[in-house]
C-alpha positions as CSV (number, residue, x, y, z in Angstrom):
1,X,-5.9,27.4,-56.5
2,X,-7.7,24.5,-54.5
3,X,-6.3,24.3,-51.0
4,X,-4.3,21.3,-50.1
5,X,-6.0,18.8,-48.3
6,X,-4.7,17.6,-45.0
7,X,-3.2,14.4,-43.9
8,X,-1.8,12.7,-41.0
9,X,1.1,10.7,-40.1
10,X,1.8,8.7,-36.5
11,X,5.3,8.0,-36.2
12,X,7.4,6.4,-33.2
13,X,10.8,7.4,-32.3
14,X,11.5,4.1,-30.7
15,X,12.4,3.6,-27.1
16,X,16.5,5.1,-26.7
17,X,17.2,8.4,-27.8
18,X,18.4,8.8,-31.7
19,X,19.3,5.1,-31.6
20,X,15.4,3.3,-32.7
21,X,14.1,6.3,-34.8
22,X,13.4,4.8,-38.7
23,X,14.7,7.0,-41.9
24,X,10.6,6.7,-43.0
25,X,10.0,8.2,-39.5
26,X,12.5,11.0,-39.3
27,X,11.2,11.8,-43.0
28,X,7.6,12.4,-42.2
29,X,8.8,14.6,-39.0
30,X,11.3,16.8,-41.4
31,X,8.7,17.4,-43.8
32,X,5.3,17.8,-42.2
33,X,3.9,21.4,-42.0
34,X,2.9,21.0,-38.5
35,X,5.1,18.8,-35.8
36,X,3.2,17.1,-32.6
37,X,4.9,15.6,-30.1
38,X,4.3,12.6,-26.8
39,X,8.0,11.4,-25.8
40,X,9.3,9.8,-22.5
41,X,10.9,12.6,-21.2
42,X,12.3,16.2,-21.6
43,X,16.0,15.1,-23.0
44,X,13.7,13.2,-25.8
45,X,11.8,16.1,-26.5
46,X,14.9,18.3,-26.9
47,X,16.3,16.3,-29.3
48,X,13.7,16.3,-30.8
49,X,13.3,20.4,-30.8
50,X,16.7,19.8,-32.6
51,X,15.0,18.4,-35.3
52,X,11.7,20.4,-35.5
53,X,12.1,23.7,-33.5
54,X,8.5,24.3,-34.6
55,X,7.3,21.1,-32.8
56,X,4.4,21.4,-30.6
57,X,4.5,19.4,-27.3
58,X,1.5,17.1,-26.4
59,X,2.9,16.7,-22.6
60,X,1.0,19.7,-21.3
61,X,-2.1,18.4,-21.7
62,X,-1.7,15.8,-18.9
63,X,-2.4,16.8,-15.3
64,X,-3.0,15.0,-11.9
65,X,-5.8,14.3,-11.0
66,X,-7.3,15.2,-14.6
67,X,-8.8,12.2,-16.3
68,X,-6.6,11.3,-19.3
69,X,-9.5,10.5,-21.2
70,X,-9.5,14.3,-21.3
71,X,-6.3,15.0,-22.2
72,X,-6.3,12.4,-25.0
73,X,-9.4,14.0,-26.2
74,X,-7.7,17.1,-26.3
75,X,-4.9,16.4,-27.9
76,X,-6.7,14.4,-31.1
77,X,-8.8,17.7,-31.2
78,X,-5.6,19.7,-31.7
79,X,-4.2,17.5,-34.4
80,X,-7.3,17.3,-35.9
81,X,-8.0,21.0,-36.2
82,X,-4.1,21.3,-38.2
83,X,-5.1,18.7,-40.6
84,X,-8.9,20.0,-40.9
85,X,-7.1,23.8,-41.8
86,X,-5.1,21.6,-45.0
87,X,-1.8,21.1,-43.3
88,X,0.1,17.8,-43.5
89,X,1.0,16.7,-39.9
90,X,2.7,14.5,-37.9
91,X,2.2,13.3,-34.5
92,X,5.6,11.9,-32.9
93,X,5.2,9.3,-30.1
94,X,7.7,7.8,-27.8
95,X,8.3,3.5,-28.6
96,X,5.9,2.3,-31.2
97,X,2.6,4.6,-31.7
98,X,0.4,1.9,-31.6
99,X,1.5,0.2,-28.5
100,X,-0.6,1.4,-25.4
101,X,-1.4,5.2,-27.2
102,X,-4.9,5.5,-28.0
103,X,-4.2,9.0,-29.2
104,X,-2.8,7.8,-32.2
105,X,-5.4,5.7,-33.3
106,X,-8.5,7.8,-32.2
107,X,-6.7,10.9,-34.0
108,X,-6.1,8.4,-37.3
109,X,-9.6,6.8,-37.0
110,X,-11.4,10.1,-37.1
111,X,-9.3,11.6,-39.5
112,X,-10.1,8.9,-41.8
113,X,-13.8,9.5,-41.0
114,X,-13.6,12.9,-42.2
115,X,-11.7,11.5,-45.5
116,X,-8.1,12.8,-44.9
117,X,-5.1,10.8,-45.7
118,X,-4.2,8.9,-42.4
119,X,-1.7,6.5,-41.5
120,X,0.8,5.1,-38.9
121,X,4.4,3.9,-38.8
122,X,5.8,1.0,-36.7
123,X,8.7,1.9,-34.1
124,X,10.6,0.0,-31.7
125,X,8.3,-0.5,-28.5
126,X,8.5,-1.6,-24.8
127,X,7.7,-4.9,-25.7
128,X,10.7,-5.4,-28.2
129,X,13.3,-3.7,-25.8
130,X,12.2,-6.6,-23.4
131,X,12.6,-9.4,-25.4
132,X,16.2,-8.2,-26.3
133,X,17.0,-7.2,-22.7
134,X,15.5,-10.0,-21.0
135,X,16.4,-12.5,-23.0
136,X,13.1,-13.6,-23.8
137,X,11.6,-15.7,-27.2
138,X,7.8,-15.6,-26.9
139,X,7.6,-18.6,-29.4
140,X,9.3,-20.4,-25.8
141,X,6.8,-21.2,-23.9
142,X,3.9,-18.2,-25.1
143,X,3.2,-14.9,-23.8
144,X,0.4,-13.3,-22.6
145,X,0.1,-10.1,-22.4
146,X,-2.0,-7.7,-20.4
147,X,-3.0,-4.4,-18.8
148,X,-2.6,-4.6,-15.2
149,X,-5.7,-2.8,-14.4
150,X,-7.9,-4.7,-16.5
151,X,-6.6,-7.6,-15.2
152,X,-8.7,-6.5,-11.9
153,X,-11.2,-5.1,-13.3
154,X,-12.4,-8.0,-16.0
155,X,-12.3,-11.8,-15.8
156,X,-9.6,-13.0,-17.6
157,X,-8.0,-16.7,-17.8
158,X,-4.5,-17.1,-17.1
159,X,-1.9,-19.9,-18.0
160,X,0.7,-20.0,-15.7
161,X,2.7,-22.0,-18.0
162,X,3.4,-19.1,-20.4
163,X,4.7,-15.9,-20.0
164,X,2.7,-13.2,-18.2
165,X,3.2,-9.4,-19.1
166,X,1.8,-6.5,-17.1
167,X,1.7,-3.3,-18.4
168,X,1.2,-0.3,-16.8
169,X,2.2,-1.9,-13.5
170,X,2.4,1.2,-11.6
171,X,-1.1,2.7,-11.5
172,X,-2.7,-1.0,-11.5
173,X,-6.4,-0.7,-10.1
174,X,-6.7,3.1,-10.8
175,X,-10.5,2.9,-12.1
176,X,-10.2,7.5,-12.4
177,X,-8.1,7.3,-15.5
178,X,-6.3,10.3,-13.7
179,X,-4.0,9.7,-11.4
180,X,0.3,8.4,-11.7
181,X,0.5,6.1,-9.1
182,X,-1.6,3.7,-7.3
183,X,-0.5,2.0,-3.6
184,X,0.3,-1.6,-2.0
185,X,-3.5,-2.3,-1.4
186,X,-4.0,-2.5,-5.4
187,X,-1.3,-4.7,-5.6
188,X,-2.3,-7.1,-2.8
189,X,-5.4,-7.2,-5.1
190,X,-3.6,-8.4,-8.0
191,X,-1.1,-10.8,-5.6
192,X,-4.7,-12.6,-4.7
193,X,-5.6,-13.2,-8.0
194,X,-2.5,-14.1,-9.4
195,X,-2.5,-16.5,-6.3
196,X,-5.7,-18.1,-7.1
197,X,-4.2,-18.3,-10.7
198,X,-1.3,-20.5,-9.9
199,X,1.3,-17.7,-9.1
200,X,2.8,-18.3,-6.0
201,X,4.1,-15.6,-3.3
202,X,7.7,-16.4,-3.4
203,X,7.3,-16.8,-7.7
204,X,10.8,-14.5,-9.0
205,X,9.4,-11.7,-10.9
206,X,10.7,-8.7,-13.1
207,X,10.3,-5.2,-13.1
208,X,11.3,-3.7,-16.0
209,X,11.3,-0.6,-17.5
210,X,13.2,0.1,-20.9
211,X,15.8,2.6,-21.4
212,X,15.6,5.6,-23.1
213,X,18.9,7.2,-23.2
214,X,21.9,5.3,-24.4
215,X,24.3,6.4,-21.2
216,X,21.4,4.6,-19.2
217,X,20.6,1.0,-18.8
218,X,17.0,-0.7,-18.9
219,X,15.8,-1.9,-15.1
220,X,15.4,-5.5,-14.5
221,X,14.9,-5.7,-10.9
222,X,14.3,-9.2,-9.8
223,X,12.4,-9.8,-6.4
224,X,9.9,-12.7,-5.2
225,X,6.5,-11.4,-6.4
226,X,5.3,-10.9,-2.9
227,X,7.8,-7.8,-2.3
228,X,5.6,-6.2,-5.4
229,X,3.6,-4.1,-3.0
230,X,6.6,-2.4,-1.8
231,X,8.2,-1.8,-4.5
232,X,9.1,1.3,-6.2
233,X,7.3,1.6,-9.5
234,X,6.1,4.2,-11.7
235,X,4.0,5.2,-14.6
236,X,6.9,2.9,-17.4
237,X,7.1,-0.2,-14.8
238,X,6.6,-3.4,-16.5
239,X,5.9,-6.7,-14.7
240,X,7.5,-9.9,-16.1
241,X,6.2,-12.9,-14.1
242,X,8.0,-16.4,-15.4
243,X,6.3,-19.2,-16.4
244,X,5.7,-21.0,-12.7
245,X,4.7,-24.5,-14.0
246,X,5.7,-26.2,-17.0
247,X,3.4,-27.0,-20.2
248,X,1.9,-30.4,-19.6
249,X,1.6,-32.3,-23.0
250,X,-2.1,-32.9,-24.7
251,X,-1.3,-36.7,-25.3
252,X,-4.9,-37.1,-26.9
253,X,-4.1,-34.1,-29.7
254,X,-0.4,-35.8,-29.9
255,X,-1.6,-39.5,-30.6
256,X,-3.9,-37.9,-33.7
257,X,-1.6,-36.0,-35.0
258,X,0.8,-39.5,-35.0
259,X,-2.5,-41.1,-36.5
260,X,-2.4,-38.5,-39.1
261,X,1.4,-38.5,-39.5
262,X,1.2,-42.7,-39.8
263,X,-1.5,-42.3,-42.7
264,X,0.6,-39.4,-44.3
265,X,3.7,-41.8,-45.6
């Protein structure tokens, strides 16, 4: 007999415990040969023990003060090696697995590379839990989104008339990939450029991190965007800053479209 060929699956369980996780999701976890798992905490990974006893954790590959370039690579290499031995397998990663993981798409990338069945499956992220629990329409006033760090580290061109979104908020300016926490003089950093950008000191701002268990609630903690280098953040924080000026009209696009529209009828 020819030995089966492997494939992989990425699958998210959502953000809240139980609640987000899709029946095409929770299929691909009950019948892959070999289980993987990245969730948000330890109550998330027991439940999902329940599920798969077999399942192999993915947390022990991080470390401070090792690089998580490492780790990730690590991790895809142990994946990898399950699917390259003919097993089907699934990796299982907290919110959506394509939302801020790179594991999921390096381990899917080279997988296909190798010509093994690969693919990924949407779950509920970060991003949609803050929509919902902020009470926020992007199709509003816009939304930008953005990695905190690399909002230091590259030139990037704000409107301060849209929504700004910071992931990450918590280690912002960490250029060692390695550590799970960065201090007030990164933040003054980003304060400066937000400053030049059009962001004022006393600006109300949101930190929010989504919740993952259903007896807990998501944080929203509003504070003037100055009081962001003392505040208490960590690895999930999310910055929401408001629009701080409103969207000023383009009369000269709006009079050709009316030129266009008077020609139309």
């Amino acid at each position: 007999m020819q030995p089966t060929k492997g494939s992989y699956a990425a699958v998210g369980l959502g953000m809240m415990l139980g609640a987000h996780v899709s029946p095409r999701s929770r299929s691909e976890i009950e019948h892959a040969d070999v289980v993987f798992g990245l969730v948000s905490d330890a109550i998330v990974e027991l439940w999902l023990q329940e599920m798969r006893p077999d399942m192999r954790s993915l947390q022990p590959y991080y470390a401070e003060g090792k690089r998580r370039t490492r780790s990730y690579r690590e991790m895809i290499d142990a994946m990898l090696a399950e699917v390259r031995a003919g097993h089907r397998v699934c990796g299982v990663f907290y919110g959506h697995p394509g939302v801020f993981a790179q594991v999921p798409h390096h381990t899917i990338a080279q997988a296909r590379a190798e010509g093994f069945s690969a693919e990924m499956h949407a779950g509920i992220s970060a991003e949609d839990c803050l929509y919902a629990d902020l009470g926020i329409d992007p199709g509003t006033y816009g939304c930008q989104h953005y990695e905190a760090s690399q909002l230091l580290f590259y030139q990037r061109r704000l409107d301060p008339s849209a929504y700004l979104v910071l992931w990450q908020i918590g280690v912002v300016g960490d250029r060692s990939v390695s550590r799970f926490g960065t201090g007030a003089a990164y933040r003054q950093l980003l304060l400066e450029l937000l400053a030049e950008e059009g962001y004022p000191p006393g600006h109300e701002v949101v930190v929010y991190e989504a919740a993952t268990l259903p007896i807990s609630a998501p944080r929203m903690e509003r504070l003037p965007l100055s009081a962001l280098v003392d505040a208490t953040l960590s690895p999930q924080s999310t910055l929401v800053v408001p629009p701080a000026r409103p969207m000023a009209r383009n009369e000269a696009m709006l009079a050709r479209i009316a030129e266009i529209d008077a020609a139309s009828y």
